[in-house]
C-alpha positions in Angstrom: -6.5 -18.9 -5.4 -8.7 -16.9 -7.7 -7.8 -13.1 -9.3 -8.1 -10.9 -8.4 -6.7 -11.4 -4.8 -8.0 -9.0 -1.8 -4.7 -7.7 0.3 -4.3 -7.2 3.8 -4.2 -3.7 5.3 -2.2 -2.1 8.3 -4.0 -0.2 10.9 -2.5 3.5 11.2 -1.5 3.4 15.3 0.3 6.4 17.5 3.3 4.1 17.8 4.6 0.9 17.3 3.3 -2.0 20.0 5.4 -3.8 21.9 5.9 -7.7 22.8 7.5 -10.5 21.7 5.2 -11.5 19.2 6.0 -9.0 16.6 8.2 -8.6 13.5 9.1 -5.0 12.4 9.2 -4.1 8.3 10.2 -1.2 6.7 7.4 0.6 4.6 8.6 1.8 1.2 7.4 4.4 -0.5 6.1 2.8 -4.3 3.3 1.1 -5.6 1.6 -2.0 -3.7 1.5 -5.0 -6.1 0.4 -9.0 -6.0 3.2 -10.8 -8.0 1.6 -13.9 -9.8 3.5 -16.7 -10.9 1.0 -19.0 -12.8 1.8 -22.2 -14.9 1.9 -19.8 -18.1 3.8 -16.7 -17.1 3.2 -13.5 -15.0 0.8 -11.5 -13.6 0.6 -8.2 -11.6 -2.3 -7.5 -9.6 -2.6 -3.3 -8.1 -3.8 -3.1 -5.0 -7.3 -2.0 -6.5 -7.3 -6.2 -8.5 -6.2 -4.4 -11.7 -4.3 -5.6 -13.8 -0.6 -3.5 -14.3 1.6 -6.1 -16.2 2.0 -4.4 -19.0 3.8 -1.2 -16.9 5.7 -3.0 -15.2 7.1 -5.6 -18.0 10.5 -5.7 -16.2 9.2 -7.4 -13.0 7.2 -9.7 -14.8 10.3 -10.8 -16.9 12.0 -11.4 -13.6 9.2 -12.9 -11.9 9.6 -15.8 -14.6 12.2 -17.2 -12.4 10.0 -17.9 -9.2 8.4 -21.5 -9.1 4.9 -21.9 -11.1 2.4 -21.7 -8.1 3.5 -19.0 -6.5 2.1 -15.4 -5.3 3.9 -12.8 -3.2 2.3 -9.8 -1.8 5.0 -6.2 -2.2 6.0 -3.3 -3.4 7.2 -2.1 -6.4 9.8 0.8 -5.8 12.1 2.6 -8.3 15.4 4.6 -6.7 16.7 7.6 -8.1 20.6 8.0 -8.8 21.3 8.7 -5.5 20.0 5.3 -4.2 16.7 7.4 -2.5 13.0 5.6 -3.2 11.0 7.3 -5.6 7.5 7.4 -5.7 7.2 10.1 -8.1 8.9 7.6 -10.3 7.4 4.7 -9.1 3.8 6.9 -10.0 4.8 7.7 -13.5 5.9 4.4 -14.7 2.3 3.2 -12.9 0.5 5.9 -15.2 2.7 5.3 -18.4 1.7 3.4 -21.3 3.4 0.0 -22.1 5.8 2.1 -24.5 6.5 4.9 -22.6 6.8 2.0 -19.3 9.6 -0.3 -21.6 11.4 2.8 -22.0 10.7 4.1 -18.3 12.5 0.5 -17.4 15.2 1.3 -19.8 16.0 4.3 -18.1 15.3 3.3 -14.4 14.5 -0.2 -13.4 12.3 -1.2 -11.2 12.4 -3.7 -7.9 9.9 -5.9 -6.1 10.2 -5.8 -2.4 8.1 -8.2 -1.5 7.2 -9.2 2.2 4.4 -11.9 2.0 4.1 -15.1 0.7 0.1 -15.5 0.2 0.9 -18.8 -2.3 3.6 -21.4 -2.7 3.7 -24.2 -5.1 2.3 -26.3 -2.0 -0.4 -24.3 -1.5 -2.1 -21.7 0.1 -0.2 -19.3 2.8 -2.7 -17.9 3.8 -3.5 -19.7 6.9 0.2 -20.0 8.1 1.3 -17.9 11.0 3.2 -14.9 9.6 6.5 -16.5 11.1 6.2 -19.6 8.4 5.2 -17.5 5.5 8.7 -14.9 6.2 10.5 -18.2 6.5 8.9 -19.5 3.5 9.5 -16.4 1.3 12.8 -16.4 2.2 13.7 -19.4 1.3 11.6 -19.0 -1.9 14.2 -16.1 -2.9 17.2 -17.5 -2.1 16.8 -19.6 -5.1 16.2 -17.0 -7.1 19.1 -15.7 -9.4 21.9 -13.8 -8.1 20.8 -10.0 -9.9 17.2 -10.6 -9.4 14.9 -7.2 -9.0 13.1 -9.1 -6.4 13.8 -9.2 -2.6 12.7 -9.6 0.4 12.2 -6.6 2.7 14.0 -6.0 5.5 12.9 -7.1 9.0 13.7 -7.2 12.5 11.8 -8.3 15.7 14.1 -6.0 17.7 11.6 -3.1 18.6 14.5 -0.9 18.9 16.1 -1.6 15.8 12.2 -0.5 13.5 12.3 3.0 15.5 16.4 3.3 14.5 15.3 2.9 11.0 11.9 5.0 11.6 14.0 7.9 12.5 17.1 7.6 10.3 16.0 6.3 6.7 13.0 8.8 5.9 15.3 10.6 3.4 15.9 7.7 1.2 12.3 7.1 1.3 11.6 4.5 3.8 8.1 6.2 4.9 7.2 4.1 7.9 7.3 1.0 10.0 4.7 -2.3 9.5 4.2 -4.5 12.7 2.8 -7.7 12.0 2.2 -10.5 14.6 3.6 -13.3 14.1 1.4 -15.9 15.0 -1.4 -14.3 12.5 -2.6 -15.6 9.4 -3.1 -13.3 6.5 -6.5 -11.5 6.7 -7.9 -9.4 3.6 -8.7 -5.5 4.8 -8.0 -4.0 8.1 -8.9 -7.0 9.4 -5.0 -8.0 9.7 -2.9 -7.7 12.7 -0.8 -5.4 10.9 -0.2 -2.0 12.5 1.5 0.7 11.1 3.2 4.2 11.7 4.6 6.6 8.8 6.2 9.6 8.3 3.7 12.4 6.7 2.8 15.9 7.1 -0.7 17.5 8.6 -2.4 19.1 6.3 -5.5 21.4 5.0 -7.9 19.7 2.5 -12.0 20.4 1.6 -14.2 17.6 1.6 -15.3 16.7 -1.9 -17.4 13.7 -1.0 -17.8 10.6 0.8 -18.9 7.0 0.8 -21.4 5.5 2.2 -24.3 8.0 3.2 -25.1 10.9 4.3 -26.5 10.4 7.5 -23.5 7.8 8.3 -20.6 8.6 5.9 -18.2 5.3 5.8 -15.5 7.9 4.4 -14.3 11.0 3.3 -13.1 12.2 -0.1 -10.8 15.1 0.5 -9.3 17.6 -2.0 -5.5 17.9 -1.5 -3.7 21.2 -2.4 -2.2 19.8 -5.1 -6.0 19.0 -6.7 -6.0 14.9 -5.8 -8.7 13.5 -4.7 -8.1 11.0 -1.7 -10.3 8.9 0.0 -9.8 8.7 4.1 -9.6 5.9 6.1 -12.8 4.9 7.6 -14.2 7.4 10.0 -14.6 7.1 13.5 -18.0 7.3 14.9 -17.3 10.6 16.7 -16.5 12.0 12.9 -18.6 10.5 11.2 -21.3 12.1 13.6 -19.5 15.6 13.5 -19.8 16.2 10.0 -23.1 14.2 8.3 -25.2 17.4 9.2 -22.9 19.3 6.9 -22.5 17.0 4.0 -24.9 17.8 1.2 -24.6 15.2 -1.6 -24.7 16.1 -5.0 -26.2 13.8 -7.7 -23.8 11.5 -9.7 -20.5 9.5 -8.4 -17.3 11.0 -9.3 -13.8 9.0 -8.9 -10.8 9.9 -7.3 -7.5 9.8 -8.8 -6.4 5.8 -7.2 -9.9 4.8 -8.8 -12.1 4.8 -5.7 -15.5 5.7 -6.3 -18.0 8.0 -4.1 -20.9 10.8 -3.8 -20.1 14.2 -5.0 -21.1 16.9 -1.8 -20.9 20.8 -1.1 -20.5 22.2 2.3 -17.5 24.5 3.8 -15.9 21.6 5.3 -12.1 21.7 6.1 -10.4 18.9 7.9 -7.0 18.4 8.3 -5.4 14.9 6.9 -2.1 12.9 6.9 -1.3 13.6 3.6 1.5 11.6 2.1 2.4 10.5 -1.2 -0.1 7.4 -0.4 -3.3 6.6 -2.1 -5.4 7.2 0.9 -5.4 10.1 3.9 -5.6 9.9 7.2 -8.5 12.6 8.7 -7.5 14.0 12.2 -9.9 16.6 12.8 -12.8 18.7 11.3 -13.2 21.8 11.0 -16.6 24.2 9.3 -16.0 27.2 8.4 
């Protein structure tokens, strides 16, 4: 498997399908990350294929003890003293340099929930129903040692059970639920039969830009009150037709804040996102002014 490694997606839905065919996960609130155990140490791949070792030394120190060969897909979360999930914590160590990370992990350690096994010493996952690869990875961290940082996340295929935890655990920042089918391999993008619903707030934001063009805008950058930029997910064709005729690009590519690059444009555009303390926003309707 070569780095950097492309990550599967999950599909924003209304609410959480049904069947027997699908395993429930709870969605923590920290930083996506590719743990890489190779035959001369550790690696941590961000969601965007950069490299983040170096803030996140602790993990990589623990990740030593997994078997040479392997790479797990997960989340690094950080909890406050309370016990809640912190992803204002989880952001800052993200942003820190590797002095100001080692002592970050002094203060407040970090741990790797990780919920997909994408390569074992055998081989690749990939291909492996869902099912094999949860069995796998659990039997992968069983082994490890008894105070390990890294663990599996929590999962049910009781329906019931994911909405109990939907509705109960959003204080201690469990933002959502993740359905994955468990026949399916693991597919890179949205391509992945992983669905998801999460907690978040509807919001006001401007459009700053987009991708793609003008005439067909892939996606939307969108100014959050607090000044981010966020990208959107990829527009429907009955938004993507609603606002091109008001987009009016500007020359140059700016960046938002996760990285992700697109045209600059002007208009009086308002739409109003899912905003949450995740890199991307979920647009729900537009609105000129």
């Amino acid at each position: 498997m070569d780095w950097p490694v492309s990550v599967a997606l999950a599909q924003s839905v209304p609410e959480l399908p049904t069947g027997t065919d699908w395993s429930y996960e709870m969605k923590l609130d920290g930083h996506r990350m590719i743990m890489w155990r190779t035959g001369d140490g550790v690696r941590l791949q961000a969601r965007s294929g950069r490299d983040v070792t170096a803030a996140w030394g602790d993990l990589a120190l623990a990740g030593h003890h997994l078997p040479a060969g392997t790479v797990l897909d997960g989340e690094a979360v950080i909890t406050t003293e309370d016990g809640r999930i912190s992803f204002e914590a989880a952001q800052a160590r993200a942003a820190s340099s590797p002095t100001r990370a080692h002592r970050l992990a002094a203060q407040r350690p970090a741990h790797y929930i990780a919920f997909d096994a994408l390569q074992l010493p055998s081989g690749d996952a990939r291909p492996r129903p869902y099912s094999e690869r949860r069995a796998a990875l659990l039997n992968l961290l069983a082994e490890l040692p008894a105070n390990t940082p890294i663990q599996a996340v929590s999962a049910t295929t009781d329906r019931d059970t994911a909405l109990t935890w939907y509705n109960t655990l959003h204080n201690q920042g469990i933002e959502g639920i993740v359905a994955k089918r468990t026949t399916s391999p693991y597919r890179a993008g949205r391509a992945s039969a992983w669905q998801k619903i999460r907690h978040a707030d509807t919001i006001e934001a401007t459009v700053a830009g987009f991708t793609g063009t003008a005439r067909h805008p892939r996606a939307l950058a969108v100014r959050l009150p607090d000044g981010r930029v966020a990208l959107s997910q990829r527009l429907t064709t009955a938004l993507a037709t609603r606002i091109a005729p008001h987009l009016v690009p500007q020359s140059g590519r700016a960046y938002t804040q996760g990285g992700d690059a697109y045209t600059p444009a002007s208009g009086e555009i308002v739409v109003e996102v899912v905003a949450g303390t995740t890199r991307h926003a979920v647009v729900t309707v537009v609105r000129l002014r």
